[in-house]
VEXDREN-2710 file (C-alpha; in Angstrom, 1 decimal):
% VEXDREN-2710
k/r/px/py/pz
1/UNK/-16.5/-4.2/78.0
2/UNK/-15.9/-0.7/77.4
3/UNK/-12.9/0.2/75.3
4/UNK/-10.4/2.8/76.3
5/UNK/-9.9/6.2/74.9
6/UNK/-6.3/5.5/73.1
7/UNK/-6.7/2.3/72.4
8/UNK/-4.1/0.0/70.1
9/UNK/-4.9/-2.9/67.4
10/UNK/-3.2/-5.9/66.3
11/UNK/-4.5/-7.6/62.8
12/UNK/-3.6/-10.4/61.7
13/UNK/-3.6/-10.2/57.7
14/UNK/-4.4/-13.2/55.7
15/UNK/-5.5/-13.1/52.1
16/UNK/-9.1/-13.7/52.5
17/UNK/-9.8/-11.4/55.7
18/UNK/-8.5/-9.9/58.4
19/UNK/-8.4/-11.2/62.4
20/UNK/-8.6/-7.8/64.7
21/UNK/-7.6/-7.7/68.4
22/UNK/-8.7/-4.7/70.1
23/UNK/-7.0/-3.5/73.3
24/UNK/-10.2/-3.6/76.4
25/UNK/-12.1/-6.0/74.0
26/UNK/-11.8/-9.9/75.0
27/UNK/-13.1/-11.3/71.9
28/UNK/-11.2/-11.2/68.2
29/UNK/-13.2/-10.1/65.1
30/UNK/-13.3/-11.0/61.7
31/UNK/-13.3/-8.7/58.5
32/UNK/-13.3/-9.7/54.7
33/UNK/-10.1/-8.8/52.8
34/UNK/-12.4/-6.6/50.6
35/UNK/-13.4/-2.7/50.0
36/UNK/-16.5/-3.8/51.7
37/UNK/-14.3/-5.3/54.6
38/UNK/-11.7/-2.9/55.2
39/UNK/-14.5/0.3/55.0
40/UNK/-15.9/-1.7/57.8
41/UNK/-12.7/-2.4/59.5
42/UNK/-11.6/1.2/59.4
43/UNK/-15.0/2.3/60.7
44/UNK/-14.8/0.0/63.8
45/UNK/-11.6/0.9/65.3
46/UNK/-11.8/4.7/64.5
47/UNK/-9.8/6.9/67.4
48/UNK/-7.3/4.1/67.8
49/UNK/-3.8/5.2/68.4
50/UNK/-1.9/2.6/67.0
51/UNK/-2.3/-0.1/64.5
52/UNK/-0.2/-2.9/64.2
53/UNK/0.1/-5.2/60.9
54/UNK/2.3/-7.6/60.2
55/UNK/4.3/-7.7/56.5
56/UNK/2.5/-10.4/54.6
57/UNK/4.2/-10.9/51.0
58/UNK/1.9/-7.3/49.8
59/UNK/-1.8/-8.6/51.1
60/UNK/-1.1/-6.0/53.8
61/UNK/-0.7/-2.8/51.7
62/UNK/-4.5/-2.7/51.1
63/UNK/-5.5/-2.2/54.3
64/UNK/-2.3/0.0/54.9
65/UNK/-3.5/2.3/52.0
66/UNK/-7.0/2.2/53.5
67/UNK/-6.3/3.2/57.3
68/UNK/-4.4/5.8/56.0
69/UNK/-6.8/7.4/53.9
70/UNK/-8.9/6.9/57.2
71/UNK/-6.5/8.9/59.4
72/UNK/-5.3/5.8/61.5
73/UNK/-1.8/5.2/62.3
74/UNK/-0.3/2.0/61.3
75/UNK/2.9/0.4/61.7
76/UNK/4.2/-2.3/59.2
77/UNK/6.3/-4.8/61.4
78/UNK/8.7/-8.0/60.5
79/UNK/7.1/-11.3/61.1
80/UNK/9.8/-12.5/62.5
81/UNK/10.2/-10.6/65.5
82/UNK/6.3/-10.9/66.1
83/UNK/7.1/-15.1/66.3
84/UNK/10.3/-14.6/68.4
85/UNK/7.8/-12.0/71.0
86/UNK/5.4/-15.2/71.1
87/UNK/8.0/-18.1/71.8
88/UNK/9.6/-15.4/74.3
89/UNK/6.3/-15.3/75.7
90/UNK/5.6/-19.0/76.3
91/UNK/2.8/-18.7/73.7
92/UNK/3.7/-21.7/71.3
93/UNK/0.5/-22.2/69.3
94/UNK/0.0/-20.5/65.8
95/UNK/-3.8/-19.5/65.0
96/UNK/-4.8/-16.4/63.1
97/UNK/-7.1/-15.0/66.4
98/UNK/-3.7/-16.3/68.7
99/UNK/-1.6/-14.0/66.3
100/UNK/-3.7/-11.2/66.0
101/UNK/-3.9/-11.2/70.1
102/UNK/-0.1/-11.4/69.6
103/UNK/0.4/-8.8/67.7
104/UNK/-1.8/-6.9/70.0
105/UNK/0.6/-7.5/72.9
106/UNK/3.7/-7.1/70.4
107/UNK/2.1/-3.3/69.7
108/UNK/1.6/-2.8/73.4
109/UNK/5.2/-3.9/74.7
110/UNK/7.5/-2.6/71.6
111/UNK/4.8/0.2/70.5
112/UNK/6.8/0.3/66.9
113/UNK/7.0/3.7/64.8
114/UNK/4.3/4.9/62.7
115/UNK/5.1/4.6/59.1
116/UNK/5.1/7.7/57.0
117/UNK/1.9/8.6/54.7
118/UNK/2.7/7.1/51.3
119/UNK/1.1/8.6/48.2
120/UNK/-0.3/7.0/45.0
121/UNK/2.6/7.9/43.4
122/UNK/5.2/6.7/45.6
123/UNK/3.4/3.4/45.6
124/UNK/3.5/3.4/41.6
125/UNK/7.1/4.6/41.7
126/UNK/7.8/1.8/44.2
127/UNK/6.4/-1.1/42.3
128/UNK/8.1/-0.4/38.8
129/UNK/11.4/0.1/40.6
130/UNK/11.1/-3.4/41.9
131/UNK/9.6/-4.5/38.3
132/UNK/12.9/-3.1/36.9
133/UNK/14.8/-5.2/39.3
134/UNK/12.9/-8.5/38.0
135/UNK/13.9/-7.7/34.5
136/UNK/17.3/-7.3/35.1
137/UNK/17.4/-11.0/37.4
138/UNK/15.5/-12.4/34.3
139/UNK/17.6/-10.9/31.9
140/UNK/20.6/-12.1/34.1
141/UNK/19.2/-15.3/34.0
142/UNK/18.5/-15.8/30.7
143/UNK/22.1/-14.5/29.2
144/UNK/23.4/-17.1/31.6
145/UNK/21.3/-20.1/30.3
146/UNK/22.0/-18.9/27.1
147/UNK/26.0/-20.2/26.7
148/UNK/25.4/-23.7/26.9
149/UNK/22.2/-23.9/25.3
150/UNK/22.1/-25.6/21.5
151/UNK/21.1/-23.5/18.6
152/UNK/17.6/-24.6/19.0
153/UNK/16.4/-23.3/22.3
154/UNK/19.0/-20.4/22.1
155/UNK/17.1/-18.6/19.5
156/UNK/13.9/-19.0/22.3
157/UNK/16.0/-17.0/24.9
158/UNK/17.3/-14.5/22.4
159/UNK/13.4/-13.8/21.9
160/UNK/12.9/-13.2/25.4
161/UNK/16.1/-11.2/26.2
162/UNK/14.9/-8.9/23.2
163/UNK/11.5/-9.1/25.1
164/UNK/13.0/-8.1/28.1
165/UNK/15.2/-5.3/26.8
166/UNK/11.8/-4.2/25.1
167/UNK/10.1/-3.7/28.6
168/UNK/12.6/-2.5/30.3
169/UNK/12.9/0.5/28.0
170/UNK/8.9/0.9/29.0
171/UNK/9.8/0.7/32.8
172/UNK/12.8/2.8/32.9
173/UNK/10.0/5.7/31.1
174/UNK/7.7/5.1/33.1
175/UNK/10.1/5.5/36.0
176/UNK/10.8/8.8/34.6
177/UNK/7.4/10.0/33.9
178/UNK/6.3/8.8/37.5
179/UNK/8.9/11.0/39.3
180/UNK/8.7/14.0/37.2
181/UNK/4.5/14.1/37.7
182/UNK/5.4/14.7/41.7
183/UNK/7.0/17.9/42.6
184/UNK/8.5/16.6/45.7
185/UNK/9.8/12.9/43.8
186/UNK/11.2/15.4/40.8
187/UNK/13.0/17.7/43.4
188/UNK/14.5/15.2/45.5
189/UNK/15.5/13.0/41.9
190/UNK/17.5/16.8/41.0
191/UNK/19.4/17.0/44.3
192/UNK/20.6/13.5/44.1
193/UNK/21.8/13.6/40.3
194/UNK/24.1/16.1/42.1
195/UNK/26.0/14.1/44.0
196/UNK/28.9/12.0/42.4
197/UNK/28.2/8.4/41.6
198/UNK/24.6/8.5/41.8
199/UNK/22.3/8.3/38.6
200/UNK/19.0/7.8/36.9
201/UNK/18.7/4.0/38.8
202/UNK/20.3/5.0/42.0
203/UNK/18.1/7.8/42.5
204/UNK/14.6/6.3/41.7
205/UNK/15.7/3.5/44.5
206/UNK/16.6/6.1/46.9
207/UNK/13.3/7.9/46.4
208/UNK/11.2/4.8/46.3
209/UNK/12.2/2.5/48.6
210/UNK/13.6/4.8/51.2
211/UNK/11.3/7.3/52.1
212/UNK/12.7/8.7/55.4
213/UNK/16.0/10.1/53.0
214/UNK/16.0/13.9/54.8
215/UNK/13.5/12.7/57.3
216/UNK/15.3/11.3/60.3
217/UNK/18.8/11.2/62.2
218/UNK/22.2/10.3/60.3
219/UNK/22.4/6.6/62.9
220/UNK/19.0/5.1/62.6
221/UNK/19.1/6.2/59.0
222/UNK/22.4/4.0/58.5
223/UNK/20.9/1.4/60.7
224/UNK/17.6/1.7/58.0
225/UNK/20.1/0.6/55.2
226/UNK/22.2/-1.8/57.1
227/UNK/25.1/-0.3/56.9
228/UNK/25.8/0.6/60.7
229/UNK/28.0/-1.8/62.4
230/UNK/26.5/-3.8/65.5
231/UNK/28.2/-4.3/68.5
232/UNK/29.0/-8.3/69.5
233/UNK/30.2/-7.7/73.3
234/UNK/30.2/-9.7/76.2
235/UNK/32.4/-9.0/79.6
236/UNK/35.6/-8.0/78.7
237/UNK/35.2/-9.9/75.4
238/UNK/35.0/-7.7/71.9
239/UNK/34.2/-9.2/69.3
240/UNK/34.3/-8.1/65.7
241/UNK/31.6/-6.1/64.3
242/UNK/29.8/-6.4/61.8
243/UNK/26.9/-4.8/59.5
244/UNK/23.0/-6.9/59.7
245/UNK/19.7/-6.6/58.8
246/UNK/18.6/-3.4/57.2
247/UNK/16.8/-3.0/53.5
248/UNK/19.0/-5.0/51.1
249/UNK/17.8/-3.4/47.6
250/UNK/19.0/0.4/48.8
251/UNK/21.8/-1.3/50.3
252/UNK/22.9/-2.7/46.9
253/UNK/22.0/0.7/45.1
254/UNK/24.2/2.3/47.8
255/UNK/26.9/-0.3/47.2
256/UNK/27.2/0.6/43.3
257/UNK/26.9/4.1/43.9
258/UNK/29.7/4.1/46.6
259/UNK/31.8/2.4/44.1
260/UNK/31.2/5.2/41.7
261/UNK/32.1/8.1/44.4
262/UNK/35.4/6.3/45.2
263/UNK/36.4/6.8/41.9
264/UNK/34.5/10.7/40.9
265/UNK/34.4/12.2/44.4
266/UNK/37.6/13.9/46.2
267/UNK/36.0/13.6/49.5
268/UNK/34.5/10.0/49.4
269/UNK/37.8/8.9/48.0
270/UNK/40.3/11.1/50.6
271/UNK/37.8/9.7/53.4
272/UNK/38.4/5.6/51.8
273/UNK/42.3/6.6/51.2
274/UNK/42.3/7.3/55.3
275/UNK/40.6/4.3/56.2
276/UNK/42.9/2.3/53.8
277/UNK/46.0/3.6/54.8
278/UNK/45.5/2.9/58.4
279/UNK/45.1/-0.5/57.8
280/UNK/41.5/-0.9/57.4
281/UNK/40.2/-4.5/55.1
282/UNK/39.0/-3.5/51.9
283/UNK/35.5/-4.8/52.8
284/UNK/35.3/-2.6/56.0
285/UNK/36.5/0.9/54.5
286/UNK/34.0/-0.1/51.6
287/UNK/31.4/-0.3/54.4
288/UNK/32.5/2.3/56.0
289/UNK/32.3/4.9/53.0
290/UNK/28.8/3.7/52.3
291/UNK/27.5/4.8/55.7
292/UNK/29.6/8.6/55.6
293/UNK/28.0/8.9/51.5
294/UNK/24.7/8.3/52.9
295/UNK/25.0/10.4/56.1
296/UNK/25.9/13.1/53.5
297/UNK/23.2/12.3/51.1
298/UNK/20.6/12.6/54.1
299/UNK/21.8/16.2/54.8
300/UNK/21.4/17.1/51.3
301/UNK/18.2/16.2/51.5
302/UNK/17.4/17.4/54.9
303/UNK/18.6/20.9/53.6
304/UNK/17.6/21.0/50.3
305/UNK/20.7/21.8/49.3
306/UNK/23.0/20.5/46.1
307/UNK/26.2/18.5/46.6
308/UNK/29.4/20.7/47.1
309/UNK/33.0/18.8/47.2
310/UNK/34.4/21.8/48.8
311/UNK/32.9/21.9/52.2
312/UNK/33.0/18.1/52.8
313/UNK/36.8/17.8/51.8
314/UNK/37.4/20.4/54.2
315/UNK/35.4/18.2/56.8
316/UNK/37.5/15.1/56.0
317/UNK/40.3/16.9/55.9
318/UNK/40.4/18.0/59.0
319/UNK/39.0/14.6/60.6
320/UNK/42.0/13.4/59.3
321/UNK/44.4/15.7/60.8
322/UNK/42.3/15.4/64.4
323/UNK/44.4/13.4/66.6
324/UNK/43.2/10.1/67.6
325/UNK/43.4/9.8/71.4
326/UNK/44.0/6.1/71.5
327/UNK/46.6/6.4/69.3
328/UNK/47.7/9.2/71.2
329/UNK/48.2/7.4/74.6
330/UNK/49.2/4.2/72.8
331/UNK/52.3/6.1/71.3
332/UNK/52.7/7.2/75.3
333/UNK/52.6/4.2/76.6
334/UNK/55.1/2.8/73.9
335/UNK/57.3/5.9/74.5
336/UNK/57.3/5.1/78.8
337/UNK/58.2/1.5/77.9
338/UNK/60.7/2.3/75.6
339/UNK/62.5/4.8/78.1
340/UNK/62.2/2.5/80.9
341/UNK/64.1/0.0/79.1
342/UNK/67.0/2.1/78.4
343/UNK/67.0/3.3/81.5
344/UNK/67.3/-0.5/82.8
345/UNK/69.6/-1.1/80.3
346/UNK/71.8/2.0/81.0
347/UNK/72.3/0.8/84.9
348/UNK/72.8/-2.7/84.1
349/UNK/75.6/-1.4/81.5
350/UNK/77.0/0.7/84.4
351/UNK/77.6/-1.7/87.3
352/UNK/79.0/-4.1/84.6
END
């Protein structure tokens, strides 16, 4: 069967080899999850238009890196929402040539976004930010462990937290040395040390594990980090909203960082005052100056421009003062009620 000119690909990704659905081709093929394998891979569906993977625990970012170098878009999607397209589907069964035809028709119906290049050095940056996270979990760990052990197996975990604090020194270097060899990783780390509550730790997250910082628009980057709230509607029914899915780790960097520009920044903190004052649950404001501090943060970036308190106070400022046209007619309405009951009142007064 002859295949079309823009073609997509669904591949199923398993740690031994790879199951490959190709769009005007009825049959599934089968590649070895080696550089032999995925040469031959990326050979065979050359000219495609889309690729489609599914997130697999890392065996994925092989042939990711591959395809890449190859010039073939790829998209990295949840496994999740692959399984809830196939129940949605009627297609119960679970095979790796059922998946990859899945994923196929996933691509086709959803067509998800191409994922940005990543470099060498973004991966390497990537991977000892998430090392550094592990240390600190078993560190964390390990101190907590360590108050009701006895003296014997106490001076074991004091070993290890001294290994621990040993290696983390070596990450947290090698953090440093991995940005400052990339002129674009070194430029963006320099703008975000500008902005008030953001450090050494904050900004190798931002840089690693958020690559579309300065890339893309101020909502689907909140919606990225999970801070954008998500309408639960139905009728005349609202409910409450609330903040899901998004990429937890920047989310708790953000979190931290937010805490910090309360504190340091006159605009974050004016901005948290407001929300505060008018009532706002601690919780929500918090959530709330997350997602402004990140919208800022992303047109720092986008610019290329340091962080100036001056310009977004002025902004806040004068959000603040804009009048609020629900408050507006709700203080109207109140004010007609309020007349027409002293009105009432007044006649009833009169003919008594």
């Amino acid at each position: 069967m002859r295949i079309p000119q823009a073609f997509m690909v669904g591949i199923d990704v398993s740690k031994a080899h790879f199951d490959v659905a190709v769009e005007g081709k009825s049959a599934v093929g089968r590649f070895d999850n080696d550089a032999p394998g995925r040469t031959a891979l990326a050979t065979a569906i050359a000219g495609a238009e889309l690729v489609v993977v599914e997130a697999t625990g890392g065996y994925e970012m092989a042939i990711v890196r591959a395809l890449m170098a190859a010039g073939i878009p790829i998209a990295v999607v949840n496994p999740r929402q692959v399984r809830d397209f196939a129940r949605a589907s009627g297609r119960l069964a679970k095979t790796d040539q059922v998946d990859a035809r899945v994923i196929l028709h996933f691509a086709r119906a959803m067509r998800p976004a191409q994922i940005p290049h990543i470099d060498d050095g973004r991966i390497a940056l990537a991977a000892l930010v998430a090392r550094r996270r592990q240390l600190i979990d078993m560190a964390v760990a390990e101190k907590n462990r360590l108050e009701h052990a006895p003296q014997a197996v106490a001076a074991l975990i004091g070993e290890t937290l001294a290994a621990l604090k040993s290696q983390l020194a070596r990450v947290d270097a090698a953090i440093a040395l991995a940005i400052e060899a990339e002129p674009d990783m070194a430029a963006r780390r320099d703008l975000l040390l500008t902005v008030p509550g953001i450090g050494e730790v904050g900004a190798a997250v931002l840089i690693a594990e958020l690559p579309e910082l300065g890339a893309i628009d101020d909502k689907k980057l909140a919606a990225l980090v999970g801070v954008a709230p998500v309408a639960h509607d139905s009728g005349t029914w609202r409910g409450q909203r609330h903040i899901a899915g998004g990429r937890a780790t920047v989310r708790c960097a953000l979190y931290m960082a937010t805490l910090s520009a309360i504190r340091c920044s006159p605009a974050i903190k004016a901005f948290h005052k407001r929300l505060r004052d008018a009532g706002k649950p601690p919780k929500v404001a918090l959530v709330a100056a997350m997602r402004k501090f990140i919208v800022m943060i992303n047109t720092i970036i986008k610019r290329r421009t340091p962080w100036s308190e001056l310009p977004t106070t002025r902004l806040l400022r004068r959000a603040s003062q804009r009048p609020n046209p629900r408050r507006t007619r709700r203080n109207a309405c109140v004010l007609r009620s309020s007349t027409v009951h002293q009105r009432v009142r007044h006649s009833w007064t009169t003919r008594s």
